[in-house]
MARFIVEX-71206 format. One record per residue (C-alpha): residue in one letter; x, y, z. Coordinates in steps of 0.5 Angstrom, whole numbers, padded with zeros to 4 digits, always signed. Layout:
! residues N
aXYZ...
! end
This chain:
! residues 371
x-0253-0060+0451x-0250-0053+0453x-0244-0056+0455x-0243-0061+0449x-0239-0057+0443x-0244-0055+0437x-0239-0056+0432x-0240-0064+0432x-0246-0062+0432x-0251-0063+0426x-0253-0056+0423x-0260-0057+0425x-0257-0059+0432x-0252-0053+0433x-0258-0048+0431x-0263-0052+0436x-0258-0052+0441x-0256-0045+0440x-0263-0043+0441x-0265-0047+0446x-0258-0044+0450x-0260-0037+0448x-0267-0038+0450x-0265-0041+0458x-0260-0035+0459x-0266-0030+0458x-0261-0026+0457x-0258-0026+0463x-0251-0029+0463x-0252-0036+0464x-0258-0036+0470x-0263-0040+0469x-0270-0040+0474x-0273-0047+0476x-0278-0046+0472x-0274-0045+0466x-0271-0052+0468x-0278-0055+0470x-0281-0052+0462x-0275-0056+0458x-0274-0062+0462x-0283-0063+0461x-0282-0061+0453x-0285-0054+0454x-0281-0050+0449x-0283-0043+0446x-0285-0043+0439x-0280-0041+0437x-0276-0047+0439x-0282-0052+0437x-0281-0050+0430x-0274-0051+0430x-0275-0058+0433x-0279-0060+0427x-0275-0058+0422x-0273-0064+0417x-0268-0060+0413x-0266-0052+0411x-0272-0050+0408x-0275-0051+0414x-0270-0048+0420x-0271-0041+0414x-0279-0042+0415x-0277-0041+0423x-0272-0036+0423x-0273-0031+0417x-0269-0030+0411x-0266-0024+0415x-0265-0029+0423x-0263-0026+0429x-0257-0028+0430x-0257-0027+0437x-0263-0031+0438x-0258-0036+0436x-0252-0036+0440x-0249-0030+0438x-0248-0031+0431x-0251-0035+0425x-0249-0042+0424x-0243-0043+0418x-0248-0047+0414x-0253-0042+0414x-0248-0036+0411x-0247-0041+0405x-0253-0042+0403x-0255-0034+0405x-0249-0034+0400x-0252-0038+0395x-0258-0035+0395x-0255-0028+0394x-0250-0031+0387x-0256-0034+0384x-0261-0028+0386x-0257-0023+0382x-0255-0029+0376x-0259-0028+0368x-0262-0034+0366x-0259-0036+0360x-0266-0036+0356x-0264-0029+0356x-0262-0026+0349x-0257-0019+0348x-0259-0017+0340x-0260-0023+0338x-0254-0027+0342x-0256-0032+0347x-0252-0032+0354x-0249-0039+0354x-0242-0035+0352x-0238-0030+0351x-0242-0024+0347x-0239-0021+0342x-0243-0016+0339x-0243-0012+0332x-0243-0003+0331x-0250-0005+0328x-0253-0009+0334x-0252-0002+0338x-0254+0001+0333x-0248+0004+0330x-0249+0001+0323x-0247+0008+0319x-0241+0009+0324x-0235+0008+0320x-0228+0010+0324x-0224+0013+0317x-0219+0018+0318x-0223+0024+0318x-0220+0025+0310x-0223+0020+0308x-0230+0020+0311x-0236+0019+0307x-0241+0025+0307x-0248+0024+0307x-0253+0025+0300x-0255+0031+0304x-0248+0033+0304x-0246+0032+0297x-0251+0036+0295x-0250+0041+0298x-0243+0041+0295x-0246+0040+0288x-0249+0046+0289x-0241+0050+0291x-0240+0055+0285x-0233+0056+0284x-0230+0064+0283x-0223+0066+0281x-0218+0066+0286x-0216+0073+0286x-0219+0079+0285x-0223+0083+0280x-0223+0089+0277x-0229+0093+0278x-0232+0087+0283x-0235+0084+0277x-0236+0077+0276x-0240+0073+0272x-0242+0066+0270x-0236+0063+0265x-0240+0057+0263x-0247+0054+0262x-0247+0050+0268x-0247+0055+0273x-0242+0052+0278x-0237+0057+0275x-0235+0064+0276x-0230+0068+0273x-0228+0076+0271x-0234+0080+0268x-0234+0081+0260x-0237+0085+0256x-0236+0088+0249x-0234+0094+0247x-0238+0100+0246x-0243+0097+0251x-0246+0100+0258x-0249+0095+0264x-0254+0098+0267x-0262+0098+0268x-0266+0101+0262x-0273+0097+0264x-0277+0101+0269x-0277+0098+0276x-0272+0093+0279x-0270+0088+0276x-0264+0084+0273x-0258+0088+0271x-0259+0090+0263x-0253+0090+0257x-0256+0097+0255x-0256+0099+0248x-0253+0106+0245x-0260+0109+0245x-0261+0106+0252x-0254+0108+0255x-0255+0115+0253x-0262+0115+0256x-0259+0112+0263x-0253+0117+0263x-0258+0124+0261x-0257+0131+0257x-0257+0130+0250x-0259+0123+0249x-0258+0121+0241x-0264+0120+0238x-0263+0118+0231x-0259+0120+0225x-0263+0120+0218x-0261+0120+0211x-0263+0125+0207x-0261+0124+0200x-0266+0124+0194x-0272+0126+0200x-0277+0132+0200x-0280+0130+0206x-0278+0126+0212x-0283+0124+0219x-0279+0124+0225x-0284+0120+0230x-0284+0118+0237x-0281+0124+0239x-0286+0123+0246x-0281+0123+0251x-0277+0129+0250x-0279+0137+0253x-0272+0139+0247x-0271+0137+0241x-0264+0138+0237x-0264+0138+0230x-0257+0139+0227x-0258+0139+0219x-0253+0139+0213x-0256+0138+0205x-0255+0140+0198x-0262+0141+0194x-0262+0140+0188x-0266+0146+0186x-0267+0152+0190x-0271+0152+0196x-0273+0153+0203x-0274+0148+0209x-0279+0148+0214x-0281+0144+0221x-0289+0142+0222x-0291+0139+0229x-0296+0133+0230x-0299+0131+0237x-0301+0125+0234x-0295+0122+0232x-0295+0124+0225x-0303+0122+0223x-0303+0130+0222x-0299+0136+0223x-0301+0143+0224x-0301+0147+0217x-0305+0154+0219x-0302+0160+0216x-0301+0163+0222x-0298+0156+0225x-0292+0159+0227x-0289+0167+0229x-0282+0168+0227x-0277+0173+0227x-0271+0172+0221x-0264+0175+0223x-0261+0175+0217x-0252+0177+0216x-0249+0178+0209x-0242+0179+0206x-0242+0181+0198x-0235+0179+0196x-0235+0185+0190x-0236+0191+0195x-0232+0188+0201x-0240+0191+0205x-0244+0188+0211x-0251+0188+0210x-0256+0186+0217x-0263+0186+0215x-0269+0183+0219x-0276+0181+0218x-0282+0178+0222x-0288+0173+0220x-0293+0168+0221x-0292+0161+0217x-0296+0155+0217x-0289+0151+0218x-0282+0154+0221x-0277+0155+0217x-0270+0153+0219x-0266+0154+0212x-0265+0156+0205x-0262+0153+0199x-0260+0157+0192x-0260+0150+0189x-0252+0152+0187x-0249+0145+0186x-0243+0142+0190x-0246+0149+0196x-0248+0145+0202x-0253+0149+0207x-0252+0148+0214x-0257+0149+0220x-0258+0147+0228x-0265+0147+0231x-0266+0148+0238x-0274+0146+0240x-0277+0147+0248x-0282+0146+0250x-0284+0140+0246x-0288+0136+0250x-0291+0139+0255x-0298+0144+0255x-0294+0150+0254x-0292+0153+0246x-0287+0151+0243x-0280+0155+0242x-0275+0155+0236x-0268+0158+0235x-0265+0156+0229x-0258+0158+0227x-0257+0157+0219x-0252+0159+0213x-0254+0160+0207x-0249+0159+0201x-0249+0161+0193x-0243+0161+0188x-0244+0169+0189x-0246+0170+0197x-0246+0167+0204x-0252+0169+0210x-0252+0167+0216x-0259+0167+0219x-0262+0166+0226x-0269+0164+0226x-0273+0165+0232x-0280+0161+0233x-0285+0161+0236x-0291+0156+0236x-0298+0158+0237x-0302+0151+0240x-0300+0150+0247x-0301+0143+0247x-0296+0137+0247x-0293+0135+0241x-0290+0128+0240x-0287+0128+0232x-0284+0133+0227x-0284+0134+0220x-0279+0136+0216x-0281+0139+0208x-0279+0143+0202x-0283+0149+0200x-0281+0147+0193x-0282+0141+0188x-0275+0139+0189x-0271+0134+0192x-0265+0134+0196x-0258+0132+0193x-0254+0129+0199x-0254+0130+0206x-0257+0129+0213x-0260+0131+0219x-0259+0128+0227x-0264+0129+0232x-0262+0129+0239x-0266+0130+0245x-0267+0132+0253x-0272+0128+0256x-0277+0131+0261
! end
């Protein structure tokens, strides 16, 4: 058998014939011992060649030589057949069952698959103008104010419209002040007059009061002022002087001892008949501080400017006063100073006439100093 050619062989023929060629060399070149002819000639093969003696079929020569033979056990290399079917083995080893399914797609054809079956289903491939944006998105752009293009005197900027998504230049009527009147912090105020003057300090305007057919007049809440500046100009309807009470209790009551106030009067006249000066003082305790004197003469108007410290604080009050007396004969200037005797807070003041008459026209203003 080892000089019959192996290619008209069977394969099961070839492969025996190999291994029985490799097995009475032994390795050794083609010497065989006697007793190697002697075992084959009286059918004594090793196990390995009896397995392949019985084999009927491929399955059979595997189970003898192993999926992975040694080829030099048979012959040096591996019959043709057996690469086949090792090839084989191989195709199908690494070939999907059709039962197989990609995304729902079965594997009896060519699969084409959709974004969605990747999970790609909200990808859209738009140019980058048109894409869509999210809902997160386009709330966001809801929320996008739009502002003037250039810039704004002042770098003030204000809503133009109810719907808060435009800005545009700051307006404000004329006179008015932004600003902050309300204690703490807080939103930006359009300040009154009153508050404006308030915000900026000095002497802060108070009120103007109308005095015309009055002989008496409470100016009250006066709380937030250490001085207070009362400038005066009337005609009385008959003659008479005009004083000042204080009040700690926002008007309920006013001071009125005799002794209310100490005060100094200065008084300068000029008589026109003897071209003379005439300078004349006194000194006295009031219930009220005077501040001026009217000689009830039509048509003359009297005129006064008062200056209170001290007002509301524990401290006495003080009173400079600066008036003019006029008659149809005589003029006088007089400088009243005055001093209050309670060294207490006052809060309101009261101006009165010490005769039953009325004042024909005119007003007085109130400014104050805060403290």
């Amino acid at each position: 058998m080892a000089d019959k050619e192996l290619g008209a062989l069977s394969p099961i023929e070839t492969l025996l014939a190999a291994a029985l060629f490799h097995t009475v060399q032994g390795g050794n070149s083609r010497k065989v011992t006697a007793q190697q002819i002697a075992d084959f000639v009286n059918g004594n093969y090793p196990a390995f060649i009896q397995a392949l003696l019985s084999a009927q079929d491929a399955d059979d020569v595997y189970a003898a030589i192993g999926a992975a033979p040694d080829a030099d056990k048979l012959g040096g290399q591996l019959p043709s057949f057996f690469a086949s079917a090792e090839a084989v083995d191989d195709a199908l080893a690494d070939k999907v069952p059709t039962s197989r399914t990609i995304a729902g797609h079965a594997l009896t054809a060519d699969v084409t698959l959709a974004k969605a079956d990747v999970g790609l289903g909200n990808v859209d491939n738009t140019s980058d103008a048109n894409k869509p944006v999210s809902t997160a998105q386009q709330a966001a752009l809801d929320l996008k104010v739009a502002g003037p293009t250039t810039s704004v005197a002042g770098g003030l900027v204000q809503f133009t419209d109810a719907t808060g998504d435009n800005i545009g230049p700051a307006t404000i009527g004329s006179p008015a002040i932004l600003g902050r009147a309300s204690a703490g912090v807080g939103d930006v105020e359009r300040l009154t007059q009153a508050q404006a003057r308030q915000v900026l300090g000095g002497w802060e305007y108070i009120n103007r009061f109308d005095l015309a057919g009055i002989s008496q007049l409470d100016i009250t809440g006066l709380g937030a002022f250490l001085s207070i500046r009362l400038s005066m100009c009337a005609i009385f309807n008959g003659q008479s002087s005009a004083g000042l009470r204080f009040s700690v209790d926002n008007g309920t009551t006013y001071g009125a001892d005799t002794d209310e106030f100490r005060f100094t009067t200065l008084d300068g006249s000029f008589t026109y008949s003897t071209n003379t000066s005439v300078a004349a003082a006194s000194d006295a305790s009031s219930f009220w501080a005077p501040i001026m004197d009217h000689g009830g003469d039509s048509g003359w108007p009297t005129v006064s400017e008062s200056v209170i410290h001290n007002f509301n604080v524990a401290r006495n009050a003080a009173i400079i006063t600066s008036s003019r007396v006029a008659t149809a004969n005589s003029r006088v200037s007089r400088v009243i100073a005055n001093a209050h005797k309670r060294g207490n807070a006052q809060n309101a003041i009261r101006l009165l006439l010490n005769q039953v008459t009325t004042i024909q026209s005119g007003y007085i203003i109130a400014e104050g100093v805060r403290s």
